[in-house]
C-alpha positions as CSV (number, residue, x, y, z in Angstrom):
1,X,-61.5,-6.7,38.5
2,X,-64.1,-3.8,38.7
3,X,-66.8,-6.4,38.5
4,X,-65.6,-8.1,41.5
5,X,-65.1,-4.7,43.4
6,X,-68.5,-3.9,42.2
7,X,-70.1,-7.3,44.2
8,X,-68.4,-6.9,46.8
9,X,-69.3,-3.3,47.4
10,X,-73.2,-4.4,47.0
11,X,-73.0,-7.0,49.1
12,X,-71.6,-4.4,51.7
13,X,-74.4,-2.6,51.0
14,X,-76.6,-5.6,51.3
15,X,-75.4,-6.7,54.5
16,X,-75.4,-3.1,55.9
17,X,-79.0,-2.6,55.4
18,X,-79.8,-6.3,56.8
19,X,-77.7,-5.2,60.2
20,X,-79.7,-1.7,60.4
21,X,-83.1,-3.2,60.1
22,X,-82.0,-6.0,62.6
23,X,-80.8,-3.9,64.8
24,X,-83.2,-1.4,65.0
25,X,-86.2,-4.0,65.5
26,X,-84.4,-5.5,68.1
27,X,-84.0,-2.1,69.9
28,X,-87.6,-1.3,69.5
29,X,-89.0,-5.0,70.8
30,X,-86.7,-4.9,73.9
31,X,-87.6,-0.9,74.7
32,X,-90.9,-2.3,74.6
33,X,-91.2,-5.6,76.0
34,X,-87.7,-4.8,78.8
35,X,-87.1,-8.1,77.5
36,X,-83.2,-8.2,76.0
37,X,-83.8,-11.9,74.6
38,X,-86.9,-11.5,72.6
39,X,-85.1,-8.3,71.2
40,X,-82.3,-10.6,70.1
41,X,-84.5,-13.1,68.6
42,X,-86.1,-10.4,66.9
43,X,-83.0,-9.0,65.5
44,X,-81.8,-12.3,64.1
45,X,-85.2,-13.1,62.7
46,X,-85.7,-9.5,61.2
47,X,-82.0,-10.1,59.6
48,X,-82.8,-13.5,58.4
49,X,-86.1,-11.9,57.3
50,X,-84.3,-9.1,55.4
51,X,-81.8,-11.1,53.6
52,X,-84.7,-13.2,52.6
53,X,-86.7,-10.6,50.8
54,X,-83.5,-9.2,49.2
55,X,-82.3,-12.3,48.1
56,X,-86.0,-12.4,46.4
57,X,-85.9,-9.0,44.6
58,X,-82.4,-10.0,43.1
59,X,-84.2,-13.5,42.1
60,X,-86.8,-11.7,40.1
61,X,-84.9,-8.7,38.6
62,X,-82.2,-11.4,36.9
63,X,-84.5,-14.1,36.1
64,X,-85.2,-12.0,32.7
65,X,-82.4,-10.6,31.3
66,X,-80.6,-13.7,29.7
67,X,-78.3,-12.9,27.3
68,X,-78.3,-14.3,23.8
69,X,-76.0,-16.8,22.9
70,X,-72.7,-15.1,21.2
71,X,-72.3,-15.8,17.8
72,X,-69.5,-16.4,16.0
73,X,-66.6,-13.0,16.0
74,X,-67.0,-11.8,12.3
């Protein structure tokens, strides 16, 4: 139970900080460019982007820690 509370909470977390950093470029691109659509295709992309490199870092910090097979309870 607290496990599951515990992924859901990260992926929260997770989807939180991909919003923030989509949103935020796509603020900055159509403040700059006055050009509403590329800032939405911005946002998406830097969303996509985000997810992307987060779904990387959680790649490479579990790739290593495999668990040893249990052995029979003595």
């Amino acid at each position: 139970m607290l496990g599951t509370l515990r992924v859901v909470i990260d992926a929260s977390y997770a989807f939180a900080l991909m919003a923030f950093v989509g949103i935020v470029a796509g603020f900055a691109t159509a403040a700059i460019t006055s050009d509403t659509h590329r800032g939405l295709q911005v946002a998406v992309g830097m969303f996509a982007a985000t997810g992307a490199l987060l779904t990387l870092r959680l790649w490479r910090t579990t790739r290593g820690t495999e668990l040893p097979p249990a052995g029979p309870a003595v």
